[in-house]
C-alpha positions as CSV (number, residue, x, y, z in Angstrom):
1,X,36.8,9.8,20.5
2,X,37.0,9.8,24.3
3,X,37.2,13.1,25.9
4,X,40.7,11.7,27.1
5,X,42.1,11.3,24.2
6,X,40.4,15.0,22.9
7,X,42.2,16.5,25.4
8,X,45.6,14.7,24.9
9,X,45.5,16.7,21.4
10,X,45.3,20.0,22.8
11,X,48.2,22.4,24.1
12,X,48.9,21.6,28.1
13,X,45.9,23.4,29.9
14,X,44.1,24.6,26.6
15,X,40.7,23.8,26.7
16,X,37.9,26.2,26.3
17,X,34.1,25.4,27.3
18,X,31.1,26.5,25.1
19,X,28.7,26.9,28.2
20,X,24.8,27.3,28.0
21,X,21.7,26.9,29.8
22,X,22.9,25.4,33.1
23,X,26.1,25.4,32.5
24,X,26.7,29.2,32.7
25,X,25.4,29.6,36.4
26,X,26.4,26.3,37.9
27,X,29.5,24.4,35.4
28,X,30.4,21.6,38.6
29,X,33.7,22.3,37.5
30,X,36.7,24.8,38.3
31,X,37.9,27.1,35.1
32,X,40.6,30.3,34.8
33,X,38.7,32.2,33.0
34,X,35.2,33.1,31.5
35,X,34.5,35.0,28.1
36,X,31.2,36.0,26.8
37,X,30.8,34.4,23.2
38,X,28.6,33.5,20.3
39,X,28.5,30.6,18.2
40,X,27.1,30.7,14.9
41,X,25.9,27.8,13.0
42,X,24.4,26.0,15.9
43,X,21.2,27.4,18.5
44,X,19.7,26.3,21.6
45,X,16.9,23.7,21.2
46,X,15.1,20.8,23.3
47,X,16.5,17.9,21.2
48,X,18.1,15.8,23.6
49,X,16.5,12.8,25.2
50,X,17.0,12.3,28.9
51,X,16.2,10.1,31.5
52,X,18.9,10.9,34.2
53,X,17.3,14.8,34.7
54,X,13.9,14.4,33.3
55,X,11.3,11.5,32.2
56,X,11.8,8.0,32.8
57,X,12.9,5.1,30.4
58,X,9.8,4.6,29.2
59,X,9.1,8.2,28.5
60,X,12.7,10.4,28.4
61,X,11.9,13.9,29.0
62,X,13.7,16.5,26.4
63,X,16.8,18.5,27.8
64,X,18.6,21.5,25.9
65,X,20.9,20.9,23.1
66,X,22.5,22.8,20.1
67,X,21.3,22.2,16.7
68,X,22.4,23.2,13.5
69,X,21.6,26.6,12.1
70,X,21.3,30.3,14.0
71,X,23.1,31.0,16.7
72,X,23.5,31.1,20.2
């Protein structure tokens, strides 16, 4: 689904933000409000391959991502 179409499915100007790691100090985007918050099920973890931040295409370096299990 296209974050487009996510949005078209939610009440006019509902749309909350899980942020962490960078984007809790620097989110490159304008918001009303800001909660502190927990989510359980899922934790912090280096498990996503980049190449635009870190690495190169031959070697991607690993950026944060939630995984399942924990929380955060």
């Amino acid at each position: 689904m296209m974050l487009r179409e996510f949005i078209a499915t939610l009440p006019a100007g509902e749309l909350w933000v899980f942020g962490y790691g960078s984007l809790m100090w620097s989110p490159c985007f304008s918001y009303k409000e800001k909660r502190l918050a927990r989510v359980h099920g899922y934790h912090r973890a280096l498990c996503i391959l980049s190449t635009r931040y870190r690495g190169t295409h031959r070697k991607p370096g690993l950026v944060m991502g939630l995984c399942r299990g924990g929380s955060c």
